[in-house]
C-alpha positions as semicolon CSV with decimal commas, in nm:
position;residue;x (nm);y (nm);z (nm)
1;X;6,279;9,590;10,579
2;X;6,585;9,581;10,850
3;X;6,898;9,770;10,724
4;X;7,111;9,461;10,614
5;X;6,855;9,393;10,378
6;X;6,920;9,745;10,186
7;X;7,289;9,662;10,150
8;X;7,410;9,644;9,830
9;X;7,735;9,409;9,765
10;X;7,939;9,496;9,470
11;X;8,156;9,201;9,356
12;X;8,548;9,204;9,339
13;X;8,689;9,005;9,034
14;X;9,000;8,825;8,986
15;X;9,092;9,040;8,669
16;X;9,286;8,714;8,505
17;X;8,989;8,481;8,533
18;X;8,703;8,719;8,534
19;X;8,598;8,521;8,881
20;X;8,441;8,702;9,141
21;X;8,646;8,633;9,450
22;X;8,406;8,853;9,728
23;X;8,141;9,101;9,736
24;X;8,170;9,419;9,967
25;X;7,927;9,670;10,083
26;X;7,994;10,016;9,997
27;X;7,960;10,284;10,295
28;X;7,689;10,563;10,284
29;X;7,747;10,906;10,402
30;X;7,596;10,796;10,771
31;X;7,855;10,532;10,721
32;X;8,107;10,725;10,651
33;X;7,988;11,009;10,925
34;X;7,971;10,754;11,221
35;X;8,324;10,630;11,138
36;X;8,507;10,991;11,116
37;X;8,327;11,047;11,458
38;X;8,475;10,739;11,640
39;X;8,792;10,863;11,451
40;X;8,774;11,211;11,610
41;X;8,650;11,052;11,964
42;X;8,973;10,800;11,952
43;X;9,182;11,126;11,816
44;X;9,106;11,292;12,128
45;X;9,334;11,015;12,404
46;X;9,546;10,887;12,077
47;X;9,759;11,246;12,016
48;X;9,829;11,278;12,396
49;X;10,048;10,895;12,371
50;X;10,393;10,958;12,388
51;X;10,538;10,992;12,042
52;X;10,808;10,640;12,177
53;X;10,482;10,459;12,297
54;X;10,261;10,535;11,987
55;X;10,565;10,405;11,737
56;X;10,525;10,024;11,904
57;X;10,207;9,927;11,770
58;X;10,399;9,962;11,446
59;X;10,694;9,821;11,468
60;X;10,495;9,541;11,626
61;X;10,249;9,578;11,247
62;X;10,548;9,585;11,103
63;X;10,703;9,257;11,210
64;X;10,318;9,110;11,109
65;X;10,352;9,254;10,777
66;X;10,692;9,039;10,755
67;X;10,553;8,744;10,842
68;X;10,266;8,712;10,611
69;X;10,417;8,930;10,292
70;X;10,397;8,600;10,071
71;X;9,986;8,583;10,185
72;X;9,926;8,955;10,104
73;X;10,074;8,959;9,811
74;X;9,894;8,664;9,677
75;X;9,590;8,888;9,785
76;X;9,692;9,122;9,586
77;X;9,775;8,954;9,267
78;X;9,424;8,781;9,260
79;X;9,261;9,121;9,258
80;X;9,497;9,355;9,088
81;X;9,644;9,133;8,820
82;X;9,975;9,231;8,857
83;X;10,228;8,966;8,878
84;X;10,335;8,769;9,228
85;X;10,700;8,927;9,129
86;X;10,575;9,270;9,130
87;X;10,334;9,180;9,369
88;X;10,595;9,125;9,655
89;X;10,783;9,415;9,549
90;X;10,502;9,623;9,659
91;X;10,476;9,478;9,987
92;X;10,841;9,536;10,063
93;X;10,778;9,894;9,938
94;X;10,504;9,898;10,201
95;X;10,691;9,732;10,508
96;X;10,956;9,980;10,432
97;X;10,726;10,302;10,460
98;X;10,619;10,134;10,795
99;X;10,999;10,127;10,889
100;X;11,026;10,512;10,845
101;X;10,735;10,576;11,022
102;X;10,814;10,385;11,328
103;X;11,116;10,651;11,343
104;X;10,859;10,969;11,419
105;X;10,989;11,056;11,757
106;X;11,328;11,149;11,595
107;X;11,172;11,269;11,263
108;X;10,891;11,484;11,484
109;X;11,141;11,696;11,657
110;X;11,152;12,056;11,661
111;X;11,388;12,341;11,659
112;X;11,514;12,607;11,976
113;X;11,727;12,857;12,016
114;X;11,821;13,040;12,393
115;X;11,837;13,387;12,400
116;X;11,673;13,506;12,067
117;X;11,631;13,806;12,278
118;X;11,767;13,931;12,618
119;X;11,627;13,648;12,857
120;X;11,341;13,509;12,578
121;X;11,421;13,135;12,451
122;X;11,232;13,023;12,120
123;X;11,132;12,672;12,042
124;X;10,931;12,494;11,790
125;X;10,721;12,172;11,860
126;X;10,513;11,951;11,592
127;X;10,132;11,881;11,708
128;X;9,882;11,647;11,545
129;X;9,617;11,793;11,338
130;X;9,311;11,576;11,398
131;X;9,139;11,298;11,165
132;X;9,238;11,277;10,834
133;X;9,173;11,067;10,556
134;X;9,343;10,858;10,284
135;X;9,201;10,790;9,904
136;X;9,383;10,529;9,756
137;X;9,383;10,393;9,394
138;X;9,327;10,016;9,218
139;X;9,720;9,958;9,131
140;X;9,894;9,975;9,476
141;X;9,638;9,912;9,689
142;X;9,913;9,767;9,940
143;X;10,199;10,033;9,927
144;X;9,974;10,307;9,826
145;X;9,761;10,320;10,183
146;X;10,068;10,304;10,359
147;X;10,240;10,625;10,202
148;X;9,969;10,781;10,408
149;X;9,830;10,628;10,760
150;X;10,138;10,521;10,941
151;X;10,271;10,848;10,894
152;X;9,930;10,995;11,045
153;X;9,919;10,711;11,288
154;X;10,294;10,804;11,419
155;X;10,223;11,190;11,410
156;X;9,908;11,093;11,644
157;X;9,622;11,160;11,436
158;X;9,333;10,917;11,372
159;X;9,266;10,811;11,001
160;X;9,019;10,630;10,789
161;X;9,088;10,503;10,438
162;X;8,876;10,463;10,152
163;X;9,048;10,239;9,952
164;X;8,973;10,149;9,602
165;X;8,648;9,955;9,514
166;X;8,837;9,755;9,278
167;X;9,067;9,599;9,516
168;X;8,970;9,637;9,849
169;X;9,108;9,279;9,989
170;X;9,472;9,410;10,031
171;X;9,433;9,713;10,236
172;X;9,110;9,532;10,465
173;X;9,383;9,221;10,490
174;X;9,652;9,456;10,583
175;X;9,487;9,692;10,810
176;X;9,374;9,374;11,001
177;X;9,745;9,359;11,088
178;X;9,699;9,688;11,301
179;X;9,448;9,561;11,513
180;X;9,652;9,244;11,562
181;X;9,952;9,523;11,636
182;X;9,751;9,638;11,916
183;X;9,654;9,979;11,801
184;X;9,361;10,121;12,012
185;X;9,000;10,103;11,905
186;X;8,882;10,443;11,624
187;X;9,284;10,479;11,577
188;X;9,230;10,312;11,204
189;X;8,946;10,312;11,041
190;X;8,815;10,155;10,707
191;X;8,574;10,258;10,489
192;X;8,458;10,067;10,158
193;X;8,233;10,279;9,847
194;X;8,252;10,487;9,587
195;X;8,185;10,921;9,539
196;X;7,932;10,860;9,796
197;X;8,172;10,756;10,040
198;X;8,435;11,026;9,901
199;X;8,244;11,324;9,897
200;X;8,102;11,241;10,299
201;X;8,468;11,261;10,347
202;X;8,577;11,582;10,179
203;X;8,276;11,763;10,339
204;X;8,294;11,610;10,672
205;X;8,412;11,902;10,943
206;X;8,594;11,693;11,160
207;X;8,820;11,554;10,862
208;X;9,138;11,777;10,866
209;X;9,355;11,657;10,578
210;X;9,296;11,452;10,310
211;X;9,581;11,270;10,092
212;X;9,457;11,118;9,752
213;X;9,618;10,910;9,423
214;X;9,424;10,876;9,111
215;X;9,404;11,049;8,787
216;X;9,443;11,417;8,725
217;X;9,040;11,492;8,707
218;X;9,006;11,303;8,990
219;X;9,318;11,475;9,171
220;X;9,202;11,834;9,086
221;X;8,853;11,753;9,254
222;X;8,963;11,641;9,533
223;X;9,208;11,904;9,600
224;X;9,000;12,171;9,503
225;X;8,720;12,050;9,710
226;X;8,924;11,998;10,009
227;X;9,076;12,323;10,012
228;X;8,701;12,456;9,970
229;X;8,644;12,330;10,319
230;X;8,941;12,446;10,487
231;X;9,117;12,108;10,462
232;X;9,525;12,055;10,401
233;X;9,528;11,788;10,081
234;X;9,793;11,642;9,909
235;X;9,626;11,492;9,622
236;X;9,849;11,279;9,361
237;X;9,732;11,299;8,998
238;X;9,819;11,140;8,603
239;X;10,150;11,115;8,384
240;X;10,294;11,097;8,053
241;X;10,601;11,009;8,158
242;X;10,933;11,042;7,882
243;X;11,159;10,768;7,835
244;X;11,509;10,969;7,694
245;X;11,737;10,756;7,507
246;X;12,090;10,880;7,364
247;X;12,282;10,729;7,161
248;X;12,585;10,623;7,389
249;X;12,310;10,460;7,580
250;X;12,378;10,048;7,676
251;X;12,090;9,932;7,460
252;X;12,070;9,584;7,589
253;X;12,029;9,724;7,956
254;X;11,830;10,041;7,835
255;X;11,621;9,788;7,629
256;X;11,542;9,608;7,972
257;X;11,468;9,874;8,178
258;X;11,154;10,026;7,928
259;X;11,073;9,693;7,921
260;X;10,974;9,734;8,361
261;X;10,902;10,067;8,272
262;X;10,638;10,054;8,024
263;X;10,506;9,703;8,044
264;X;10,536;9,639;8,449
265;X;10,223;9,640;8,609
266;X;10,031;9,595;8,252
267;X;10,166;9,987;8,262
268;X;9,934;10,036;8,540
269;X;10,127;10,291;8,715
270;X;10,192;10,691;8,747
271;X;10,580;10,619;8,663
272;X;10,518;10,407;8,423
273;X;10,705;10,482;8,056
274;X;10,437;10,610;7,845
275;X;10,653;10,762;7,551
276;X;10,974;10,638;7,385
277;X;11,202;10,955;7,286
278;X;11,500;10,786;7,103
279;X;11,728;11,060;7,012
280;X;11,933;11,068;6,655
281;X;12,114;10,749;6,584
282;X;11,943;10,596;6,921
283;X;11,628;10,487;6,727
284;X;11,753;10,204;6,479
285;X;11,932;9,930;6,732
286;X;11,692;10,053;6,987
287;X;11,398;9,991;6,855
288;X;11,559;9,612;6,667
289;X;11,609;9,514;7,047
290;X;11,308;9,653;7,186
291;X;11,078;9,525;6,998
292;X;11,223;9,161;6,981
293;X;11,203;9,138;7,358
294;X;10,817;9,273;7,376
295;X;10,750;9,031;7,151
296;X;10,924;8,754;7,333
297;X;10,711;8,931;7,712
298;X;10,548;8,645;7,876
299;X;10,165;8,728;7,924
300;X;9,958;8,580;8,142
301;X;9,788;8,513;8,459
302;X;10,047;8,643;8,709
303;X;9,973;8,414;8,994
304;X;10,169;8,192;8,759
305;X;10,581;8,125;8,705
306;X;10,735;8,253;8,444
307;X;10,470;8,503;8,379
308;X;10,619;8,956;8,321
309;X;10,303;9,041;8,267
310;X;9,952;9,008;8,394
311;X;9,625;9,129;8,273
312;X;9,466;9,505;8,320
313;X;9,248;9,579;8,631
314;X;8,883;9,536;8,488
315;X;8,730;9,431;8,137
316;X;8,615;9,795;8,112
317;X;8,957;9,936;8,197
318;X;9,063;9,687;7,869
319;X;8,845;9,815;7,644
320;X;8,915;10,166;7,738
321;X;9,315;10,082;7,658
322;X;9,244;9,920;7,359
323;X;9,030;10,175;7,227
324;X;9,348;10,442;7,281
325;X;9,506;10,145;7,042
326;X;9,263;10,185;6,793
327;X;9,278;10,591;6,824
328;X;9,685;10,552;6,761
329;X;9,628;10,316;6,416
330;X;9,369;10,589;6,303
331;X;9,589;10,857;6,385
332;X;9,837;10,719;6,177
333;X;10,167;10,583;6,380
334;X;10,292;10,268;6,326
335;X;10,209;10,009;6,515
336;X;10,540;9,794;6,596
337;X;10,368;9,539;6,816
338;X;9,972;9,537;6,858
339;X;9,847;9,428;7,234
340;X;9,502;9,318;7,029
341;X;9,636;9,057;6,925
342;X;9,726;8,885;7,191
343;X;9,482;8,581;7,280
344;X;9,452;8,445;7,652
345;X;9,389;8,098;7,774
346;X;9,057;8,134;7,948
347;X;8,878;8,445;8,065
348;X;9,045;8,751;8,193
349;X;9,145;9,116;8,092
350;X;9,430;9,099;7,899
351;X;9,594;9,349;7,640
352;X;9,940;9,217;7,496
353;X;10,234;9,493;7,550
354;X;10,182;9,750;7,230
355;X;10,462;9,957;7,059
356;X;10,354;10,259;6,828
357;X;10,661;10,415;6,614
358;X;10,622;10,695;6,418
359;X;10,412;10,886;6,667
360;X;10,359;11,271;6,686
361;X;10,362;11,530;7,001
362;X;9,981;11,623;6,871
363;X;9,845;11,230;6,871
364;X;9,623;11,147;7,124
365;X;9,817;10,829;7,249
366;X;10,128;11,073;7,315
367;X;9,904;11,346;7,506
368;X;9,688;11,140;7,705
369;X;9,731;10,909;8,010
370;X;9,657;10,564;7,892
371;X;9,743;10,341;8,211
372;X;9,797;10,043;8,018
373;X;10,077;9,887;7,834
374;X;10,096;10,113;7,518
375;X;10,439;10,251;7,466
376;X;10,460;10,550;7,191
377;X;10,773;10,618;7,029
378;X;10,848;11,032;6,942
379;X;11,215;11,056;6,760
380;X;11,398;11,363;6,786
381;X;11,746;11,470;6,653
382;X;11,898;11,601;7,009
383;X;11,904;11,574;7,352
384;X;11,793;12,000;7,329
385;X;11,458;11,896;7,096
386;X;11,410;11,574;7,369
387;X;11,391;11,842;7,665
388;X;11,216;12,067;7,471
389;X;10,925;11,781;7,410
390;X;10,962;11,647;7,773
391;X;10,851;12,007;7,929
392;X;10,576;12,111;7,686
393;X;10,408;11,855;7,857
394;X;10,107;11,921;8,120
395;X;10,217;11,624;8,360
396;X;10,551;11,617;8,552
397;X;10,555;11,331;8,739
398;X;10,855;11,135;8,597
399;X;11,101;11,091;8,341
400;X;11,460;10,931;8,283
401;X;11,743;10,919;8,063
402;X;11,932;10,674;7,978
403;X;12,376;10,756;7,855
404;X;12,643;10,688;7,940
405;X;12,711;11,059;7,902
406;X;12,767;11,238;8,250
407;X;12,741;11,590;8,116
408;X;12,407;11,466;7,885
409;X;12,224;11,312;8,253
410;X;12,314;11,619;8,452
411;X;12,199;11,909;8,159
412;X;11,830;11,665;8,162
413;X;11,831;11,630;8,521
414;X;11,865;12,036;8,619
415;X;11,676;12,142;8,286
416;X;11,344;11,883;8,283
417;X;11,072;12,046;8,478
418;X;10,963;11,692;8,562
419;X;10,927;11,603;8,961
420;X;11,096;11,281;8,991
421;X;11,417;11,187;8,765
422;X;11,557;10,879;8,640
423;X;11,922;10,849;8,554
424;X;11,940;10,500;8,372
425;X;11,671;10,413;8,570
426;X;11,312;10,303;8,451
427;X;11,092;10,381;8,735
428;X;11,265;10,697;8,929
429;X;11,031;10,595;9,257
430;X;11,168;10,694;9,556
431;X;11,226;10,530;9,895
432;X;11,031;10,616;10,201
433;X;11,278;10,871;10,309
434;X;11,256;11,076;10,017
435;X;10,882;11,254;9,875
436;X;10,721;11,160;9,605
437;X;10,779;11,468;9,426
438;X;10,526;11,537;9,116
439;X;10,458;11,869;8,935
440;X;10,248;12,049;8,756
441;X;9,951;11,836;8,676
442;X;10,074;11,523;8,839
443;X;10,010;11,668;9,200
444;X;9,821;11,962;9,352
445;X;9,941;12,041;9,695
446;X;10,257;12,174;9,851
447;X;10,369;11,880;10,057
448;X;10,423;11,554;9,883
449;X;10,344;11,205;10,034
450;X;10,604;11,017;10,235
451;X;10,914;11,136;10,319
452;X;10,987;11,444;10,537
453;X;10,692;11,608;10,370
454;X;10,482;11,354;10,513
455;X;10,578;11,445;10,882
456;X;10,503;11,814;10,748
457;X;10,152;11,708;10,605
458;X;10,036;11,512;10,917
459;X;10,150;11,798;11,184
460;X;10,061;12,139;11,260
461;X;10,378;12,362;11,337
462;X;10,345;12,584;11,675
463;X;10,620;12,805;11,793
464;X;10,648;12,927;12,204
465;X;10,808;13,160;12,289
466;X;10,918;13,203;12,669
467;X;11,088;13,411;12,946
468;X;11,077;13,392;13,312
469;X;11,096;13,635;13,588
């Protein structure tokens, strides 16, 4: 038996057709082992390029990433589901983390000061810290990977990602882009699997730092395993995000911006609007307009026009989602619009957009992450009670509020122990140039992804001090 023949291929579907579009080996640990040491080996000439020379092969990836946006997004919608809308917005998210990155010799720089002492200058300079590793998840699988390695790339360390099984098309088409870029041989690397592939990873010695998004269990793990070995990790976990709506609130805008919130990305996302907290008198002509425009969403396969909202990841992932629908009926909230109901044209995973009213803090469906499109609607009777809800909770990735009430925004804003905050806005994610800041049990770590934390993350700090006779 020769080794190809004991490769298993695991197939990729489209999730709005059921359709499998490719099949992909997954890596074993010698897999996995072989590639980290071509990683190191590459490490070892890659961290002593200039910090100007190693910033070209990206801007040159970047200007690739331009030209073909349209094709990888249509990757991505025919293995994520989401639609090509959302799809494209993604890859522009992507490009633009590439765009900070490509600044590193600016964003690298350290700090001196002459004459800390009589005739002893002090400086500090920013070093690469080796290979290090990316875990990425099903629902960015574009914009997700690139939070991570061009900011490793730029620093001068080596990487390899281990993209999600679920939708490993986008990052393989994408990372071909670096190679077209010019970046040297071991530089990038690319490993496909599952906890095999994972776990050869978190154990390996020469893997310094290891940046993961998934769900909290899966976040904790990995975090707790990497520090175990002596690795830095940043690992990105769940949400129940808060949705806080006063009364002064524009309801037709408010009404449009849950909609994205909740319902974008079939509510496949750590920022998406999990729970509805209309406050006093907000409820009423909230609720009349919310649920008339769910109603009205337009479901469907999202490679199509026309269509908000695509189908959920993989037929298991649906039934798991719908199941949290049938815990939230039995639990006894009031189902305003039920997902079940909705019947597709053809094959695929789909869930209509599902509104529970009615719901308590101690129901499953307002405790749990669901990472689908179930929205579940807590009232309260003031903004006090709404903050009061929002922080009991274990997650703190993020939250909004929506008034036209400056003093109501900034008393949420300083008070919610939430890590990213939306002020009338849906979806408080941040640009490159800013971290993705979750707390509590949305992240473990101490330096978030992207941003100037990412610089942090990828470097290892060294201060000289020096005086000359």
């Amino acid at each position: 038996m020769t080794a190809s023949d004991r490769i298993v291929f695991h197939p990729v579907k489209n999730p709005a057709t059921g359709e499998v579009l490719a099949e992909i080996p997954y890596a074993t640990a010698e897999d996995v082992d072989r590639t980290v040491r071509a990683a190191h080996e590459a490490f070892l000439s890659w961290r002593d390029v200039p910090a100007v020379d190693r910033a070209q092969p990206l801007y040159r990836f970047k200007a690739l990433l331009e030209r073909h946006a349209g094709e990888v997004a249509a990757v991505l919608t025919s293995e994520n589901g989401k639609t090509a809308d959302d799809a494209k917005a993604e890859v522009r998210r992507g490009i633009q983390m590439v765009e900070v990155a490509c600044g590193m010799p600016s964003l690298m720089m350290g700090d001196s000061l002459n004459d800390v002492a009589k005739d002893i200058d002090c400086k500090t300079i920013r070093q690469p810290i080796g290979v290090c590793a990316g875990i990425t998840p099903f629902n960015f699988p574009a914009m997700v990977p690139l939070w991570m390695y061009p900011f490793a790339i730029a620093c001068g360390n080596t990487f390899v990602l281990k993209p999600s099984e679920k939708v490993p098309l986008t990052p393989t088409r994408v990372a071909e882009f670096l190679d077209d870029a010019g970046l040297p041989r071991g530089v990038m690397n690319l490993a496909h699997g599952d906890k095999v592939a994972v776990d050869a990873l978190l154990h390996h010695p020469l893997v310094k730092a290891v940046s993961f998004v998934g769900s909290t269990p899966v976040a904790k793990y990995i975090y707790t395993t990497a520090a175990a070995e002596g690795k830095r990790a940043q690992a990105l976990g769940g949400a129940k995000n808060h949705l806080v709506v006063m009364p002064d609130a524009d309801m037709p805008k408010t009404v449009e911006a849950i909609i994205g919130s909740a319902f974008g990305a079939a509510g496949e996302r750590c920022l998406a609007g999990s729970v509805l907290v209309p406050v006093g008198k907000a409820a009423e002509p909230l609720l009349d307009l919310l649920v008339k425009r769910t109603r009205a969403l337009a479901v469907g396969d999202g490679s199509r026009a026309g269509v908000e909202m695509g189908p959920l990841v993989t037929a298991e992932h649906c039934r798991k989602v719908a199941g949290y629908i049938e815990k939230g009926v039995a639990e006894g909230a009031t189902p305003l619009c039920d997902g079940r109901e909705f019947r597709p044209e053809g094959g695929g995973f789909f869930l209509g957009p599902t509104i529970f009213d009615h719901v308590t803090p101690q129901m499953t469906i307002a405790r749990e992450e669901i990472f689908g499109p179930v929205l579940s609607v807590i009232r309260v009777n003031s903004l006090e009670e709404a903050i009061a809800l929002v922080n009991r909770s274990p997650f703190g990735n993020a939250t909004a509020i929506f008034t036209a009430s400056g003093k109501a925004a900034r008393e949420y804003s300083s008070r919610i122990e939430v890590g990213m905050v939306g002020v009338n806005v849906g979806v408080a994610a941040p640009m490159a140039f800013f971290p993705f800041a979750g707390w509590k049990n949305s992240f473990f770590g101490d330096l978030h992804a992207h941003g100037k934390d990412a610089v942090a993350f990828y470097t290892e700090q060294k201060v000289i001090m020096s005086r000359w006779f």
